[in-house]
BAVEX-411629 format. One record per residue (C-alpha): residue number from 1; x, y, z. Coordinates in Angstrom, 3 decimals. Example, Ala and Ser with C-alpha at 12.3 -4.5 7.8 and 13.67 -1.06 7.14 Angstrom:
BEGIN
+-----+----------+----------+----------+
: num :       xx :       yy :       zz :
+-----+----------+----------+----------+
:   1 :   12.300 :   -4.500 :    7.800 :
:   2 :   13.670 :   -1.060 :    7.140 :
+-----+----------+----------+----------+
END
This chain:
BEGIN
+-----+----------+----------+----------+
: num :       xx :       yy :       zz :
+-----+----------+----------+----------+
:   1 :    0.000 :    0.000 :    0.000 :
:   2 :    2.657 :    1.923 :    0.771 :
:   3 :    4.290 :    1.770 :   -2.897 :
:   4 :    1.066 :    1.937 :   -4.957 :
:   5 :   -1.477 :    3.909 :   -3.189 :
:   6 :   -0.483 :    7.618 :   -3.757 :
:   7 :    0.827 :    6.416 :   -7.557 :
:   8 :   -2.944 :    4.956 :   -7.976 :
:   9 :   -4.741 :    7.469 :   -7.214 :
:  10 :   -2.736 :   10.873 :   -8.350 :
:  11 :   -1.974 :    8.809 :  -12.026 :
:  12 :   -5.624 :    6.615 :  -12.534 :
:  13 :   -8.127 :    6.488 :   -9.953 :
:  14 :   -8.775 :   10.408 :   -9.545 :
:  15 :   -8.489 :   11.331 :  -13.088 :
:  16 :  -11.206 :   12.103 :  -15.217 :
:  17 :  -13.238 :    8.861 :  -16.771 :
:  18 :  -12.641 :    7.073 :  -13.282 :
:  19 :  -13.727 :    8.957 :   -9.919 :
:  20 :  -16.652 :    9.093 :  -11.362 :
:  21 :  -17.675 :    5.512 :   -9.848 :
:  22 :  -15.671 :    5.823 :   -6.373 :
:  23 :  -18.482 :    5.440 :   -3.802 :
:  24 :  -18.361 :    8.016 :   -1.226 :
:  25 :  -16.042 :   10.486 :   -3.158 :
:  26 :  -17.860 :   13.725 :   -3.270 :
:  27 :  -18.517 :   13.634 :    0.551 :
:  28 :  -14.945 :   12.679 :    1.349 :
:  29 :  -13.486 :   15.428 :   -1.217 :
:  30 :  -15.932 :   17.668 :    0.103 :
:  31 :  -14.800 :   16.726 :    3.896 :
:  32 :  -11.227 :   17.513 :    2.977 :
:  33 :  -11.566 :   20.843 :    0.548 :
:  34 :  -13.620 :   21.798 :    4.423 :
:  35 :  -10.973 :   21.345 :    6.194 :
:  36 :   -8.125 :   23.121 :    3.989 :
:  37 :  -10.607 :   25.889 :    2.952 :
:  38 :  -10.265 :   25.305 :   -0.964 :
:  39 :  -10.961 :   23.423 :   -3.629 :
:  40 :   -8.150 :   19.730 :   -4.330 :
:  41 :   -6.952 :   19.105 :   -7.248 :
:  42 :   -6.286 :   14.900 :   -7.627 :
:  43 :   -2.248 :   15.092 :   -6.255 :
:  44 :   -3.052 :   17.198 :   -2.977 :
:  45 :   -6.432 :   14.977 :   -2.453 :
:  46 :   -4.469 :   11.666 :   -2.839 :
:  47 :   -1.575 :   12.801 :   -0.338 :
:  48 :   -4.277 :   13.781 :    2.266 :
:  49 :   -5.769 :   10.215 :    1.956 :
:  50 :   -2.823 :    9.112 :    2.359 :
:  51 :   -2.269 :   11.238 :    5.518 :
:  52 :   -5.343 :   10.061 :    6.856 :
:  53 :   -4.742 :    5.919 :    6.082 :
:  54 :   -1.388 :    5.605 :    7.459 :
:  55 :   -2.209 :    8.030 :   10.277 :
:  56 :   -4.987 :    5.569 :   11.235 :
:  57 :   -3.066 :    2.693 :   10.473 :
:  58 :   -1.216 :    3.573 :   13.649 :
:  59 :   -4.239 :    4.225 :   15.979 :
:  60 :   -5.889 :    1.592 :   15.490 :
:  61 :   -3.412 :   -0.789 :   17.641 :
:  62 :   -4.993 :    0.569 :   20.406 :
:  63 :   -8.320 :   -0.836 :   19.458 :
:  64 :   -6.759 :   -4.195 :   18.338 :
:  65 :   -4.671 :   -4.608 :   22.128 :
:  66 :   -8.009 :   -4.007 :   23.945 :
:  67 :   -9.963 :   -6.455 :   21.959 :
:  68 :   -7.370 :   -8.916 :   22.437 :
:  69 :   -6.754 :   -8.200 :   25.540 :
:  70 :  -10.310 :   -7.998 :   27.196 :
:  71 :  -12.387 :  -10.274 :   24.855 :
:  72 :  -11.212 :  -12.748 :   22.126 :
:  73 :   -7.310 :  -13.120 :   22.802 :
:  74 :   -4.129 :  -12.139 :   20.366 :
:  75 :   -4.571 :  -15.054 :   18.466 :
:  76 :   -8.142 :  -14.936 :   17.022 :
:  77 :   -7.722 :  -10.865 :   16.875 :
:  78 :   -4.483 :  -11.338 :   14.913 :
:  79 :   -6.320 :  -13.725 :   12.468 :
:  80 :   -9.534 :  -11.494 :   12.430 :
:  81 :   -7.002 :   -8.735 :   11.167 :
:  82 :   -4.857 :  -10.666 :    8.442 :
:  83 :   -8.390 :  -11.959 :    6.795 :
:  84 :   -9.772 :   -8.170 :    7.318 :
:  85 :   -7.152 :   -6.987 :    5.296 :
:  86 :   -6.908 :  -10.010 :    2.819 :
:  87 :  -10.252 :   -8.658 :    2.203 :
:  88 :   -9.241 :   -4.911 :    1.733 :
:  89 :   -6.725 :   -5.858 :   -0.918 :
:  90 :   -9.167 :   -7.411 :   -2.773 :
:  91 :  -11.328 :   -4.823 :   -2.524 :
:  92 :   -8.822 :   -2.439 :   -3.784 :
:  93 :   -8.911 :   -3.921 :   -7.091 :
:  94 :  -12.337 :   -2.588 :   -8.095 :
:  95 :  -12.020 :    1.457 :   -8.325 :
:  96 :  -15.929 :    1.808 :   -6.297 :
:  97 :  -14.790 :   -0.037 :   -2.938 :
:  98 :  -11.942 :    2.217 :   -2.329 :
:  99 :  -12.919 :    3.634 :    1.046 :
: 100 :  -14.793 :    0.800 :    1.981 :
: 101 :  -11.641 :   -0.826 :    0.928 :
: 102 :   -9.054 :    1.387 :    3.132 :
: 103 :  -11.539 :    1.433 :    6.281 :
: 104 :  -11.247 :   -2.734 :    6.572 :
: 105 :   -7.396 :   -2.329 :    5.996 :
: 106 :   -6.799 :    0.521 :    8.730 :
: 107 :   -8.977 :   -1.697 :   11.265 :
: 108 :   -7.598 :   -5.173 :    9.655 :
: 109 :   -3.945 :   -3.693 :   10.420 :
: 110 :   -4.979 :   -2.373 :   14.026 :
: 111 :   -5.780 :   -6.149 :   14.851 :
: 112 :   -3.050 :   -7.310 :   13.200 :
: 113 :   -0.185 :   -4.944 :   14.136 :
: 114 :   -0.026 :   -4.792 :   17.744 :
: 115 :   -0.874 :   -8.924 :   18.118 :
: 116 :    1.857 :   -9.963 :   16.366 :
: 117 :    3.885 :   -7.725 :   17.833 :
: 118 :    3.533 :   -8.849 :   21.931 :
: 119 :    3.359 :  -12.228 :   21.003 :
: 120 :    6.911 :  -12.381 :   20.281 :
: 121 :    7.698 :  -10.896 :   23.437 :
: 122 :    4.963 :  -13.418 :   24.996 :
: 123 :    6.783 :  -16.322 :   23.738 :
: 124 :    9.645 :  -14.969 :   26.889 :
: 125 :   10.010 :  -14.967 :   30.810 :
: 126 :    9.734 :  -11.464 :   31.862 :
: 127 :   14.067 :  -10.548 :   31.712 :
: 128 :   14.619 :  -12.998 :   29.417 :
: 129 :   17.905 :  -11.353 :   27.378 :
: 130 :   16.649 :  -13.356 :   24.137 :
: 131 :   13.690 :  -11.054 :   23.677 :
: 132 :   15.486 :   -8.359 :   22.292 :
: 133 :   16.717 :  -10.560 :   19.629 :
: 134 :   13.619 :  -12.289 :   19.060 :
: 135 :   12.211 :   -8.558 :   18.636 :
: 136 :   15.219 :   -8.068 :   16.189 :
: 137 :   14.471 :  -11.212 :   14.013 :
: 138 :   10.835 :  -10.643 :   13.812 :
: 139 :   11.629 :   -6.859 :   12.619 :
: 140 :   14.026 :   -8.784 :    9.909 :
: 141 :   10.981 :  -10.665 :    8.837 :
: 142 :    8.815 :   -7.839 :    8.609 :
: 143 :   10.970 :   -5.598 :    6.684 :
: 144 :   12.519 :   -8.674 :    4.442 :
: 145 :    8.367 :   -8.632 :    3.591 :
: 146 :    8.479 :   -4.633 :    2.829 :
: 147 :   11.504 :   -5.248 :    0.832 :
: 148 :    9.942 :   -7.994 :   -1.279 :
: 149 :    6.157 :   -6.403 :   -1.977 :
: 150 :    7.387 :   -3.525 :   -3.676 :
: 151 :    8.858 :   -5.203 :   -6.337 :
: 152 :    6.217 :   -7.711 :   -6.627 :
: 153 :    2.764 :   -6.051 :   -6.293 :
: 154 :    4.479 :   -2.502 :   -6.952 :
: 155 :    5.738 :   -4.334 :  -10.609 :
: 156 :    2.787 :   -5.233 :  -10.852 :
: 157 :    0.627 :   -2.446 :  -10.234 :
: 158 :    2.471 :   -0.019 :  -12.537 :
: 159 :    3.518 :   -2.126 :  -15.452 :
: 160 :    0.109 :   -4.958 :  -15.939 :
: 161 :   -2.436 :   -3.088 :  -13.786 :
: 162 :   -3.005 :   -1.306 :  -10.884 :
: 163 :   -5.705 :   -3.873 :   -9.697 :
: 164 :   -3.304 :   -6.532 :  -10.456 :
: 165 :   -0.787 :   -5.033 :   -7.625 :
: 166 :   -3.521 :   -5.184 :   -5.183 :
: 167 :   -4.312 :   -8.106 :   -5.449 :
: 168 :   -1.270 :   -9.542 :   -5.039 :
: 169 :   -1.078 :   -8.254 :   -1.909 :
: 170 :   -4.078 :  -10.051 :   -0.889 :
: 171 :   -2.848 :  -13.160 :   -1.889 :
: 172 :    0.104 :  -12.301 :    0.328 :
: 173 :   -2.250 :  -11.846 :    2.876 :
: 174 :   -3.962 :  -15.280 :    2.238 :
: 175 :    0.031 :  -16.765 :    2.647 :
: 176 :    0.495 :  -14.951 :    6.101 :
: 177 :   -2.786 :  -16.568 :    7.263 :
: 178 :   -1.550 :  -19.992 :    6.186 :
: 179 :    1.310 :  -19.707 :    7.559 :
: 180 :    0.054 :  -18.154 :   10.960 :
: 181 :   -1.978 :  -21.591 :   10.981 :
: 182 :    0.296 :  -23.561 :   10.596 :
: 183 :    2.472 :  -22.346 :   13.321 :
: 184 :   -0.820 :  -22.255 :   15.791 :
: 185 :    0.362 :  -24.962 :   18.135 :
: 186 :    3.971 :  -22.551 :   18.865 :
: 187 :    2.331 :  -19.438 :   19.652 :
: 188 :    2.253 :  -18.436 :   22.875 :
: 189 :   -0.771 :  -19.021 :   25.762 :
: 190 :   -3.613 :  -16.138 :   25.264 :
: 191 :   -3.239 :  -13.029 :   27.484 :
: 192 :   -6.570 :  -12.405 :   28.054 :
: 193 :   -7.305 :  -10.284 :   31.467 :
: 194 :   -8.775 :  -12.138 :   33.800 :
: 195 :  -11.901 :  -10.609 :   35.222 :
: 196 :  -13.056 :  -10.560 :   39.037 :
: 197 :  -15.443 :   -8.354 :   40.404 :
: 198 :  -13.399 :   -8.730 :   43.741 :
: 199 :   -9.871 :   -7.825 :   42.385 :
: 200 :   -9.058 :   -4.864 :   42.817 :
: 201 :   -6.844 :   -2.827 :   40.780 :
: 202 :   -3.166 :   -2.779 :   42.523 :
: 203 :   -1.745 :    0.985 :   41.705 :
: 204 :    1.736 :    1.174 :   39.728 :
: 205 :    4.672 :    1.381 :   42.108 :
: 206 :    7.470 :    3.858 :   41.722 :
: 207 :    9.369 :    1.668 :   39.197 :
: 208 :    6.853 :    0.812 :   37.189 :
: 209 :    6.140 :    4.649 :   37.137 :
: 210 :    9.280 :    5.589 :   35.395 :
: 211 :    8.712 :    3.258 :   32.859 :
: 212 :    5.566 :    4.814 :   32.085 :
: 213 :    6.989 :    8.331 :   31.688 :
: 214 :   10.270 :    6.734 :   29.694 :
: 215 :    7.722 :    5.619 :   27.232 :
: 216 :    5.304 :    8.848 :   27.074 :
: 217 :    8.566 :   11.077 :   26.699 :
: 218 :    9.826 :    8.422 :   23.738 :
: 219 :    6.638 :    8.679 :   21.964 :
: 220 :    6.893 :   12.254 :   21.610 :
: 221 :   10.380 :   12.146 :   18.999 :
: 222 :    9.187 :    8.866 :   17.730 :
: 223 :    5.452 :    9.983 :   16.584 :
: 224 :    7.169 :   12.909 :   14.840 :
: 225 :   10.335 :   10.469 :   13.009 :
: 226 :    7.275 :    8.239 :   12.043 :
: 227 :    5.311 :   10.869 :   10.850 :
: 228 :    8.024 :   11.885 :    8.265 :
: 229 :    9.260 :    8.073 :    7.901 :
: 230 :    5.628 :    7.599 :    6.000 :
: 231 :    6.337 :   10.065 :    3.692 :
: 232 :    8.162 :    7.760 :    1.554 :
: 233 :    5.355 :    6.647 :    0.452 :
: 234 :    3.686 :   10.132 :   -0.490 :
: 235 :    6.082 :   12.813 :   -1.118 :
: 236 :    9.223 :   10.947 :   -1.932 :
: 237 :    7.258 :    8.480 :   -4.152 :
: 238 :    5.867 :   11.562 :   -5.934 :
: 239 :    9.052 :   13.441 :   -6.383 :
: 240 :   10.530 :   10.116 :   -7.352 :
: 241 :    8.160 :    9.779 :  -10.056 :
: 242 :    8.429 :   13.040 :  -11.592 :
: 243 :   12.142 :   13.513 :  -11.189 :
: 244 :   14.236 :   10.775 :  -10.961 :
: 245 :   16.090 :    9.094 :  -14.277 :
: 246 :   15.009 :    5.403 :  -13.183 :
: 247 :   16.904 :    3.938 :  -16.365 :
: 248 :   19.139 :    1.016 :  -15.457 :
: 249 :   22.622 :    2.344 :  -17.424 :
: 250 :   21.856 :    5.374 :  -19.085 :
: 251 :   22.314 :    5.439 :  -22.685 :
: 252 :   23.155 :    1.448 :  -22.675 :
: 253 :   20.315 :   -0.029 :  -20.982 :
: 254 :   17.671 :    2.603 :  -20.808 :
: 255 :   14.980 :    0.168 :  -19.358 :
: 256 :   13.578 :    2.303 :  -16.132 :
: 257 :   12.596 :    0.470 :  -13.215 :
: 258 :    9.253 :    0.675 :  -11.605 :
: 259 :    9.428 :    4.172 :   -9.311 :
: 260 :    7.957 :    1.844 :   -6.582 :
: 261 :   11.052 :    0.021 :   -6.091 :
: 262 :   12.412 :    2.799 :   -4.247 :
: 263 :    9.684 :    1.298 :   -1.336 :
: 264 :   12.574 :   -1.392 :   -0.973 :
: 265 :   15.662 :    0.497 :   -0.270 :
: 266 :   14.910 :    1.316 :    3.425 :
: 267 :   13.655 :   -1.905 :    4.060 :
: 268 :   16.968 :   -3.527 :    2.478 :
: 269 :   18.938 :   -1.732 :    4.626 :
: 270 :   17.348 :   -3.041 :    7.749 :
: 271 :   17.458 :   -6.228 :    7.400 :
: 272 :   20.922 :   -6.327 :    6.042 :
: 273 :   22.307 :   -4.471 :    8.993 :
: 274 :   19.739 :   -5.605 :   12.020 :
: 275 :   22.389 :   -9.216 :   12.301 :
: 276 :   25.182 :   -6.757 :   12.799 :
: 277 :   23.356 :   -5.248 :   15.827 :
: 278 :   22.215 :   -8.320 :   16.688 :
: 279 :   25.381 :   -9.695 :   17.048 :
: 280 :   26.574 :   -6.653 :   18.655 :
: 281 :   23.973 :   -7.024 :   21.879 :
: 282 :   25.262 :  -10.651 :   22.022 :
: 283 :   29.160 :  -10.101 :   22.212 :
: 284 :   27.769 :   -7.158 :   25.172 :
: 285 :   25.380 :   -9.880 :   26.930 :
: 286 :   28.701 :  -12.230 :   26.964 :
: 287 :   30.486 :   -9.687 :   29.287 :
: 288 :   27.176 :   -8.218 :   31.513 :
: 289 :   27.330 :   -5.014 :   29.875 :
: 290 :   24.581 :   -5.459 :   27.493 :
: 291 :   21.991 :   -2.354 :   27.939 :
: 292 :   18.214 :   -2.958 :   28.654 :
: 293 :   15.749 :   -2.085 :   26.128 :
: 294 :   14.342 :    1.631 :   27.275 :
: 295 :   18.236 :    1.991 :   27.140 :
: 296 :   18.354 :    0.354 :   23.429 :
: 297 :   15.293 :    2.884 :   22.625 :
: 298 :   16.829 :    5.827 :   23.271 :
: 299 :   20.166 :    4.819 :   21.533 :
: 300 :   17.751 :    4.869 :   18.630 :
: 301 :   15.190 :    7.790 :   19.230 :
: 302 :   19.166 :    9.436 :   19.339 :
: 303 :   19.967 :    8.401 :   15.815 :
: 304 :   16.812 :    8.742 :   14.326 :
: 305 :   17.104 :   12.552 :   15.225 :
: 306 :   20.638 :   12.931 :   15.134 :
: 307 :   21.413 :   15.049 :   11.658 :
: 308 :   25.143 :   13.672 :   11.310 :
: 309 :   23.119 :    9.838 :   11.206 :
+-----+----------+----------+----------+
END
């Protein structure tokens, strides 16, 4: 979604001959011309839906923990959430559903996100030094996935057909399901709360405290260095598209790769570097100097804002 959304809409979907049967377009356009006082043309409309997607794609985690949390469990929210957006990919590939489509994917990914995500660290004893690295391999995973899509529905999308791209992604989608299935019997116990109308709720101690505040005070630089990592997917994929020379050797081979395989080169990075740090947080665990992960957070809040890095 990332590679193909703002691409689909600014250079098909929008245009003339094709808004036309996008259900729920006036209203929205008319919600967002409200908002910025005049009237959108289709590249400014397309980056604000953008905006708004990925911007929900990270609140809704906090509807997908409580659900899992207080009613069905992370497994069978996790699974609601890959099938949810299975569903939205699909949908993407006929130009009416596209809100419709984008709603089940921001709520799909809110299920499916945070899940995942604690029960990796639910698979470890509280202190357990392996977490970390399990965090670090499942990161590897994730981004060896954001390397790969790009080239494969992103190829897709802008050389057979946008709809094609989408639905590739769906049958990704379809593949992470399997595969979540098939590992059922390994993941670890549900978390659910237990409820007791006689418990009552023990107040944080001073420890826990600080690790509150640690994380409200990370969130702060983070929010803003994820607000501006998204915009590879908006602004750099636009200015990539209009101003980049994307032929392979200029003047020999003058084929131009897809401008959504520029999605992959952050990704790349990642997981060609994460076994170096990996290996780094070993060698330190070896000699007891190994620092704990609020400590590991800040190294990188630090680097994500330093300009020199």
């Amino acid at each position: 979604m990332r590679a193909l959304l703002v691409l689909y809409l600014t250079k098909y979907l929008l245009l003339t001959g094709h808004v036309e049967h996008v259900l729920f377009y006036p209203q929205v356009k008319a919600f967002y011309e409200m908002l910025v006082g005049h009237a959108l043309a289709p590249q400014p409309l397309s980056s604000l839906i953008y905006g708004t997607y990925t911007g929900f794609i990270y609140a809704t985690p906090w509807l997908g923990g409580w659900v899992a949390d207080s009613f069905l469990g992370q497994r069978k929210t996790a699974m609601i959430g890959i099938i949810a957006m299975a569903f939205g990919h699909f949908m993407m590939a006929s130009e009416a559903l596209l809100f419709p489509a984008l709603t089940l994917l921001i709520f799909g990914g809110g299920f499916f996100k945070t899940n995942t995500s604690a029960q990796v660290g639910m698979l470890y004893r509280q202190g357990d030094a392996r977490r970390d690295n399990a965090y670090s391999i499942y990161y590897v995973g994730t981004n060896l996935g954001a390397f790969v899509a790009p080239l494969v529905a992103g190829t897709l999308g802008e050389t057979v057909g946008w709809h094609y791209g989408f639905g590739a992604a769906g049958v990704g989608m379809l593949v992470a399901l399997a595969t979540y299935i098939w590992g059922w019997k390994t993941l670890p116990a549900e978390g659910l709360k237990q409820r007791t109308e006689k418990a009552p709720r023990q107040p944080l101690n001073r420890e826990e405290w600080k690790s509150v505040w640690a994380l409200v005070i990370l969130v702060i630089p983070l929010t803003l260095w994820w607000a501006c990592y998204e915009q590879q997917g908006n602004i750099i994929a636009l200015f990539a598209d209009a101003n980049t020379d994307r032929r392979l050797i200029p003047g020999l081979i003058d084929w131009q790769f897809p401008v959504t395989w520029f999605q992959s080169f952050n990704p790349f990075i990642i997981f060609a570097f994460t076994p170096i740090v990996i290996a780094l947080w070993t060698r330190q665990a070896k000699t007891l100097k190994e620092p704990n992960s609020m400590y590991k957070i800040a190294i990188g809040c630090v680097l994500l804002h330093c300009p020199m890095c």
